[in-house]
N, C-alpha and C positions, 0 to 999 in steps of 0.2 A: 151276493157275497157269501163264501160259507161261513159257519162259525168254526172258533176256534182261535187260539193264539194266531196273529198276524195272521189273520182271514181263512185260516186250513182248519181242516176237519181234522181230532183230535187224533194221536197216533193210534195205529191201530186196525185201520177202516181199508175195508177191500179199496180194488184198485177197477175203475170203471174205464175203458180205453174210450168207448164210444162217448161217456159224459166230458169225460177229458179234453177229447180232441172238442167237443162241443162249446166249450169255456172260450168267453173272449178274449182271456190274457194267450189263449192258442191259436185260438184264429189267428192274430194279431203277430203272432212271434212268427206262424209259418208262411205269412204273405210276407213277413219284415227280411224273412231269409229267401224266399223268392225274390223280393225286389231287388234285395243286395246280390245274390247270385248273376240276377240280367244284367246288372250296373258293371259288373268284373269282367263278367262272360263277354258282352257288346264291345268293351272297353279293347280286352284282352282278343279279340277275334278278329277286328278290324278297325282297330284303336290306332295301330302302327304303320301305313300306307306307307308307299316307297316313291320316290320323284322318280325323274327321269333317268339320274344316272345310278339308281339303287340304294338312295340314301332312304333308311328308315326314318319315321319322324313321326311326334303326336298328333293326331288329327283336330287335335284341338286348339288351332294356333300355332302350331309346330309346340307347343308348349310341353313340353317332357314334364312337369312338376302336375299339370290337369289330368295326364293322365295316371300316373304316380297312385295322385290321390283318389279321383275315381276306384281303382283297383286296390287301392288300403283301404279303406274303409270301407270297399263292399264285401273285401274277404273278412275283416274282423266282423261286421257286422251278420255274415253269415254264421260264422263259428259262434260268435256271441247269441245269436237268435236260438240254436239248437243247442247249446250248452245251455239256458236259461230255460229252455222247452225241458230239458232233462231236470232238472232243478226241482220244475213245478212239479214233474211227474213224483219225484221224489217228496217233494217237501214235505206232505202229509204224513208221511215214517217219522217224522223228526220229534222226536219228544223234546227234543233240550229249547227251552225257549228263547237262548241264547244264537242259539246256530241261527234258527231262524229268522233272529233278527239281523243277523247279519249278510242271509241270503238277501232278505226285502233290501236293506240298504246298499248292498252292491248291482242289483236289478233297479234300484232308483239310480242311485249313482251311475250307471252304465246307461238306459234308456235316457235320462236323461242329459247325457255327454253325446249320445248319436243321434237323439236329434238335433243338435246342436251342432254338428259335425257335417249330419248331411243336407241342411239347412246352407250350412259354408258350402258344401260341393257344389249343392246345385247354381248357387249365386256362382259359383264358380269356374262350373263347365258352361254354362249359358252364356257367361260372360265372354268364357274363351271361342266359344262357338261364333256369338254374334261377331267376332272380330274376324275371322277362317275366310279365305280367299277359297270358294267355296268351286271355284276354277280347278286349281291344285288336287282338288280330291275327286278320284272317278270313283271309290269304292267307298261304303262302310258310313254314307252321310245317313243313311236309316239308323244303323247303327248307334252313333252318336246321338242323336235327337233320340233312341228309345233310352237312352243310360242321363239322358239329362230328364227326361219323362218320368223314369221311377227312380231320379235320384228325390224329386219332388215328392212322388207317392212314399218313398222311404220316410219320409218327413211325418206326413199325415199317421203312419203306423207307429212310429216311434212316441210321437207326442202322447194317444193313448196309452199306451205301456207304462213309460213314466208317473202320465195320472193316476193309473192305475195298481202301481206301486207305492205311491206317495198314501195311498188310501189307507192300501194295507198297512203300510208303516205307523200309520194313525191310529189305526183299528188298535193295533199291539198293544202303544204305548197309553190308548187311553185302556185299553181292559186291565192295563197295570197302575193301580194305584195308589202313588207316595206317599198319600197323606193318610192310609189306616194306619191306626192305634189299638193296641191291644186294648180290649175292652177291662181287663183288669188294670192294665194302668190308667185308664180315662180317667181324668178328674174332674169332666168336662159334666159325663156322663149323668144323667137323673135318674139312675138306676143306682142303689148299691153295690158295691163292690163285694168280691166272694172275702170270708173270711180270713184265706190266706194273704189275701191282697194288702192288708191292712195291719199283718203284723198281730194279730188276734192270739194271743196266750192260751187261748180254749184248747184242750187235749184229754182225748180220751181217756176214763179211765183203766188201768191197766187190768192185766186180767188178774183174778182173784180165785180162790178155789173156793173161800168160805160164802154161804148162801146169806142173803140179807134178807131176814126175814122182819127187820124192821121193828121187833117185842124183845131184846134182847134173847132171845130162846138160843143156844147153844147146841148142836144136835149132841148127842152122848159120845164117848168115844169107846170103841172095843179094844 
């Protein structure tokens, strides 16, 4: 984990493409847009098979709403994947520590809604699948079973991300500490406090032109 507010390295710091892409929150975002892209792509390529007399129809039970979903949330989940890739790359510029916490909690809030999401898909194309008069379809049955395949691995990817979200979010909020006190206002403190602190009457004397020479001696005057 780097250091720095919400896990980043402080503003400022070159930009390394090779250690970047080497980071697990990137691994993890660019398999998570892979997966979502095959789940659209399968879906969208041979998702829609035609009967006999040219009627289009979902291959997932005739179910128009399976594959609907399939292809929404594999498209947000792609665009989500690579706008959140662009994010990280950026994040490290961020000085305001504000922004950044609101980057972490929208990448918690989102990894943590798609897998959730695509958790529901899968239970949900497998289900439409187990039911598919498996007769009806001459094309696209590969198809289908790879989009219910990594609608599963979408699952496995997403859960990390979120953990790994949730961490940062942690990291932030504990390097942020509600409970310091100025140490001049501590009254807790077994240290004295500084003079001002206390309302101290003590003040300089002002400046003077005559010398103290402490025997009453007066210099002469010309």
């Amino acid at each position: 984990m780097e250091t720095g507010a919400y896990g980043a390295a402080g503003a400022g710091g070159s930009f390394n493409l090779k250690q970047f892409l080497m980071r697990p929150e990137s691994i993890l975002r660019v398999a998570s847009a892979i997966f979502a892209l095959i789940v659209f792509a399968c879906i969208l390529t041979d998702g829609y098979p035609s009967d006999t007399e040219g009627r289009v129809f979902c291959i997932f039970n005739h179910n128009s709403d399976a594959c609907h979903y399939g292809v929404g949330i594999g498209t947000i989940a792609f665009l989500g994947s690579l706008l959140f890739l662009g994010l990280d790359a950026y994040f490290p510029t961020i000085s305001n520590v504000a922004q950044r916490r609101h980057i972490v909690l929208a990448d918690l809030g989102f990894s943590a809604l798609w897998s959730f999401l695509w958790f529901v898909g899968f239970c949900f194309l497998a289900n439409q699948w187990a039911s598919t008069n498996l007769s009806d379809i001459h094309i696209g049955q590969d198809n289908a079973r790879a989009a219910i395949a990594f609608s599963f691995f979408s699952i496995l990817s997403w859960i990390p991300l979120a953990f790994m979200a949730y961490k940062r979010y942690k990291l932030g909020v504990d390097d942020f500490n509600p409970n310091y006190v100025d140490p001049s206002l501590d009254t807790t403190s077994p240290y004295p406090p500084y003079p001002d602190a206390v309302g101290d009457n003590y003040q300089r004397p002002p400046f003077t032109n005559q010398a103290d020479t402490g025997d009453g001696y007066k210099p002469p005057l010309y």
